[in-house]
N, C-alpha and C positions, 0 to 999 in steps of 0.2 A: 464591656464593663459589666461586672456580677450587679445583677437588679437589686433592687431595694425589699429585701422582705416584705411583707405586709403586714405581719405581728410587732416589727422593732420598733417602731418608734416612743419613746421614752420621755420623760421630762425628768430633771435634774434643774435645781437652784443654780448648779455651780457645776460647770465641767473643767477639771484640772486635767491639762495634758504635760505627762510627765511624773513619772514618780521617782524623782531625786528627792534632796533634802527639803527643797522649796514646796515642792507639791504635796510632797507628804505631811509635811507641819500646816499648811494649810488645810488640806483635807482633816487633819485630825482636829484642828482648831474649830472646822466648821461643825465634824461629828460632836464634838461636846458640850457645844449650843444645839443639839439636833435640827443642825439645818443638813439634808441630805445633800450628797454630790458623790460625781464620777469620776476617780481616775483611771487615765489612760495612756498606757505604757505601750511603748514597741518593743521592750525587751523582757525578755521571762525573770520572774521573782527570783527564779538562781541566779541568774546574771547582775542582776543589780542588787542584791545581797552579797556579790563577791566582785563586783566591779573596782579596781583598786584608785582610788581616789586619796584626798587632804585627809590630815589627823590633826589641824592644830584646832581650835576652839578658843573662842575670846570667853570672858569670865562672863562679860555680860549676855553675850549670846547663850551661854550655858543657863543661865538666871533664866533667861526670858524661855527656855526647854524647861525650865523647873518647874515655872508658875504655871504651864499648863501640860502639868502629868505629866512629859515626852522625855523625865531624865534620868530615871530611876536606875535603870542599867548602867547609862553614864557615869554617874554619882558614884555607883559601887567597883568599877573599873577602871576609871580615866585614869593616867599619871598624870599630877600636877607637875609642869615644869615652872621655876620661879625665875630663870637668869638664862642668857644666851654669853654664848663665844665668838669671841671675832680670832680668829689667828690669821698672821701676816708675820714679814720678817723673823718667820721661824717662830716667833714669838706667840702668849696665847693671853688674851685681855679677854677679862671676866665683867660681863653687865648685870647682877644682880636687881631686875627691873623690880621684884618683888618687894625686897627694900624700899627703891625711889619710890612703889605705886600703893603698896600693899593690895595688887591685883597678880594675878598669875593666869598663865594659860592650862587650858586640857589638853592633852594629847590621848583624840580617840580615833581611830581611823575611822572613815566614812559610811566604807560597808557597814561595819558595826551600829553605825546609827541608822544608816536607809534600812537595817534589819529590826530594829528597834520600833520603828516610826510603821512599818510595813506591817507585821504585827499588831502594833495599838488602832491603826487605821482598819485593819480588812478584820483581822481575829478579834479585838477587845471592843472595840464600837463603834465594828459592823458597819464598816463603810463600802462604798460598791467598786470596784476594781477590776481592768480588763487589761491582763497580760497580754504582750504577743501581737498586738492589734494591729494593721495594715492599713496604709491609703486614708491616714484620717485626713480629714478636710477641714475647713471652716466655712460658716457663709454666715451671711446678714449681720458680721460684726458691727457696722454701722448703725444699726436697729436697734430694737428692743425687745426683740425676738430671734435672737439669733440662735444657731443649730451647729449640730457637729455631727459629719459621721464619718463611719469607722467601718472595715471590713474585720470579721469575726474569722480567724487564721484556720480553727476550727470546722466549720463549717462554709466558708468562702460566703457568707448573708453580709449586705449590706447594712448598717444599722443607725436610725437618725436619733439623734438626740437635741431634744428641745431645753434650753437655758435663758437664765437669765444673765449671768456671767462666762466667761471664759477664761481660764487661768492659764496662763504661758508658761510653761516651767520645763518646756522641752529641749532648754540648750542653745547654743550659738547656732546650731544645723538644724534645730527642728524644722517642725511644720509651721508655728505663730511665727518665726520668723520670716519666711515668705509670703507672709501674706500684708505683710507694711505696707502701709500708704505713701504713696511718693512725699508725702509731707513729713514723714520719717529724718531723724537724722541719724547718723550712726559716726558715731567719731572713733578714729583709729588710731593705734597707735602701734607702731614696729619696731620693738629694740632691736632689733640686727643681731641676735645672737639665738642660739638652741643652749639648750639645758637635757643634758643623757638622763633622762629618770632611771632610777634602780630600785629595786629592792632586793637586801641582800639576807640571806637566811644565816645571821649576825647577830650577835647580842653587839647594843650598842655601847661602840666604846667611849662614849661620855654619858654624863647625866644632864647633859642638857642641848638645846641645838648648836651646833658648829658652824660659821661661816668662815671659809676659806678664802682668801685677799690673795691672789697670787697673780706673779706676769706670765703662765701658763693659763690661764683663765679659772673664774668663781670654783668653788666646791664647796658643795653643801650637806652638811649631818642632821638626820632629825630620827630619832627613836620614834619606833611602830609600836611594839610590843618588845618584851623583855629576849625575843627570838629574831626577832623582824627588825634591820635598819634601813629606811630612808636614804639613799643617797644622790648625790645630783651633781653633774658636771659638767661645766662649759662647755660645749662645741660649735662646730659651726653649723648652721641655721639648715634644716633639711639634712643632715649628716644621714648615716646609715647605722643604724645601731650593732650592726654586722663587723662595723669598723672597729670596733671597741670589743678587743679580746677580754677575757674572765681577768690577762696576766695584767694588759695594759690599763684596763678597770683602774686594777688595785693598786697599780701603780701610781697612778696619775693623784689616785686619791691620799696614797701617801703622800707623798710629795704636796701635793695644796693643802691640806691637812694637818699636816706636819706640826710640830712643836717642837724644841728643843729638850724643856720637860715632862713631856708626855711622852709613852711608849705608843709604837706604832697599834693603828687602826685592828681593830680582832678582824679578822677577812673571814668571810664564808661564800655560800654558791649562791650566784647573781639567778633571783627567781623572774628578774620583769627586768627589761631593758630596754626603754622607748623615749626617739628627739621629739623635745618639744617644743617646739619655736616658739620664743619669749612677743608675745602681741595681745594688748587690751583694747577691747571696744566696750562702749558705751553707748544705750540707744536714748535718744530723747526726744519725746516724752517717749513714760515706761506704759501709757496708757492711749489705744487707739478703739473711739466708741465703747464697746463691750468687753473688747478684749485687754486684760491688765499684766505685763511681765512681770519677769519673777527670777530673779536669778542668775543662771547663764543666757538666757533669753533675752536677759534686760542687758546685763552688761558683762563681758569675759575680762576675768583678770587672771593676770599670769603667775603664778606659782613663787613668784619673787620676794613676798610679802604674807602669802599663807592668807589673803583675804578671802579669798573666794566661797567659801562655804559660809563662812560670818557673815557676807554680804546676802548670800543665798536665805539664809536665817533671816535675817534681819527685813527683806521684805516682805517674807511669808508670813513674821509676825503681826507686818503692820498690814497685809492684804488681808491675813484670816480673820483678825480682828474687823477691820473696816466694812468686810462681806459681812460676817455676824450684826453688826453695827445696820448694815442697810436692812437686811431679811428680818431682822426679829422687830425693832425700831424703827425701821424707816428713817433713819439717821444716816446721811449722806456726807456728814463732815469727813471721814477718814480715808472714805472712795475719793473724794472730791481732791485731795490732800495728798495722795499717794506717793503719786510722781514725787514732786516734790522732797517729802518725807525722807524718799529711796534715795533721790540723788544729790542731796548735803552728804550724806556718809560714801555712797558711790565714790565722791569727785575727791572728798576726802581720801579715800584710800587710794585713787589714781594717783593723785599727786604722790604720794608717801611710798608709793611700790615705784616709781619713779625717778625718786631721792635715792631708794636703796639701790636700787638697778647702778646709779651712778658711780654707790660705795661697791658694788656686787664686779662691777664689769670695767673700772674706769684703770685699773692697774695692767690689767691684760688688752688693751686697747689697741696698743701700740701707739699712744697718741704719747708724747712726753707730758704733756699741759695736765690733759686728762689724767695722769697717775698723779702729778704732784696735786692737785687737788682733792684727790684719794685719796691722800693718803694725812692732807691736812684735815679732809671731814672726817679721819679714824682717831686722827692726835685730838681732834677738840672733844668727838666722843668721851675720851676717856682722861679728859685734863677739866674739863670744864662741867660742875657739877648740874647745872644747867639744862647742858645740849643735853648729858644723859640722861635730865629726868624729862624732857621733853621729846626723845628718841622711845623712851619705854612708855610713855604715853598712847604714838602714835602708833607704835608695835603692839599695842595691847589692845588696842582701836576707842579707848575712853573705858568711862564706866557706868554707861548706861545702853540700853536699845533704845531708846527714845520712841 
């Protein structure tokens, strides 16, 4: 094992491991109260500037970006989507959520913001940042002195760092995850299905997102950019992306796709093709001693529902505030509260990615029961003025961060 330098050791209020969405919006929340802290990455600043990740954006999650400087780019780039599509029986039913909500979603891709957030943290207000890093550890989370260290990829030194927090934001694989307390719970859940991520070098052929209802299984549309489409299609769980030719792609997506009054899908060259096995966990509590989750770390949700980064947001607001809150004030309500705070919206969105999974996957089942039920949660959808404004409620995740 490479020793421990003897110049490294450091002090940091706040060590964030991880610099996704979560980490980052925290780290920036802390530089603008100038409370100092350290992110630490295992992957290079190119990589997670160009990692391809979620584009959707709740309204309020965008709000709660705005009121602390992190939206500016956003603001001048996003497309507003106001209505999604369901098509089934060839047919294509229009939900206009913007009407029922007067809320709308963003559509930004991800990298675009971890480039955003990376920028205003390390360039605009000089926050401290270690690319590339190896073998980071934790210890004395229990304490009140706990430490983190890291190996420098550079030089192969050892380096400790002394905190008073720890910020988890390293993902369902990191490192904060292994280190839970057998008093940990971790609740699971397994749809039994894969979904083929794509992106296709496409202009997309709708203006808004597509859900595909078919007994071939789901397929789903969501515009990237004006060049860039989103696509997604059933398969089975662990498939080979190898299995899924450029022709049978395009095909498969016509076909669940499909409309009677639409023209077929604009096809282009498939740039990203990878299964992704549809399964959410959820950790409870998101707080063990010193160390506080954040995001994928705290809980994975599956692409079913476009939650994932809203959720990612959504804690980093109420963790960056609540660190602010403890360091400057000595105000413990918001640390104290956290958990909690994170997992009404969490369990919220579980359930709701859930619900859709059953509209998403119950027609392709093969179950008889399962499709007719499918297809009566799609008839009251769009018969019952109601279900739809309470469908676009949950799709839009409310209109607050609270």
């Amino acid at each position: 094992m490479t020793s421990l330098a003897p110049h490294s050791a450091r002090r940091f209020p706040v060590v964030i491991v991880g610099a996704g969405p979560a980490g980052l919006t925290i780290g920036n929340i802390l530089r603008a109260a100038s409370v100092d802290c350290l992110v630490l990455e295992t992957e290079t600043r190119e990589f997670i500037e160009r990692r391809p990740r979620a584009g959707v954006l709740e309204e309020w999650a965008v709000r709660g970006l705005e009121q602390r400087g992190l939206a500016e780019s956003l603001l001048e780039r996003a497309q507003l989507h106001t209505a999604c599509e369901f098509r089934f029986g060839n047919e294509r039913y229009r939900l206009d959520y913007h009407e029922l909500t007067g809320h709308h979603h963003y559509v930004y891709p991800q990298p675009l913001l971890v480039t955003d957030l990376v920028r205003e943290y390390a360039d605009v207000r000089g926050g401290a940042i270690r690319f590339g890093v190896r073998d980071v550890q934790l210890h004395g989370l229990d304490s009140d002195r706990p430490t983190v260290s890291y190996t420098d990829p550079a030089t192969g030194e050892r380096h400790l760092v002394h905190c008073d927090f720890v910020a988890g934001c390293d993902g369902a694989r990191g490192v904060t995850r292994t280190v839970l307390p057998q008093g940990a719970r971790i609740a699971r859940h397994d749809y039994g299905v894969g979904w083929l991520a794509l992106l296709a070098e496409a202009p997309p052929s709708s203006d808004c997102v597509v859900f595909g209802i078919h007994p071939r299984g789901f397929a789903g549309h969501m515009a990237r950019s004006p060049e860039v489409t989103r696509y997604y299609l059933q398969c089975p769980p662990g498939d080979d992306p190898e299995n899924w030719s450029h022709d049978r792609v395009w095909a498969e997506l016509q076909e669940r796709l499909g409309a009677a009054d639409r023209p077929p899908l604009t096809e282009g060259r498939l740039i990203e093709k990878r299964v992704l096995d549809m399964h959410n966990q959820v950790v409870e509590p998101m707080v063990f001693g010193r160390l506080f989750l954040a995001g994928d770390a705290a809980h994975l949700t599956a692409p079913i529902a476009a939650k994932g980064m809203n959720l990612a947001l959504h804690d980093a607001f109420l963790l960056g505030d609540g660190l602010v809150a403890y360091l400057t004030k000595g105000d413990a309500a918001g640390l104290d509260g956290y958990s909690a705070a994170c997992l009404g919206r969490v369990w919220d969105y579980q359930e709701f990615s859930q619900w859709l999974s059953e509209v998403y996957h119950g027609a392709s089942s093969g179950d008889a029961y399962r499709a007719g039920t499918t297809l009566a949660r799609l008839r009251r959808l769009f018969e019952s003025p109601a279900a739809a404004a309470a469908f676009a409620e949950q799709y839009l995740g409310g209109s607050s961060a609270s």
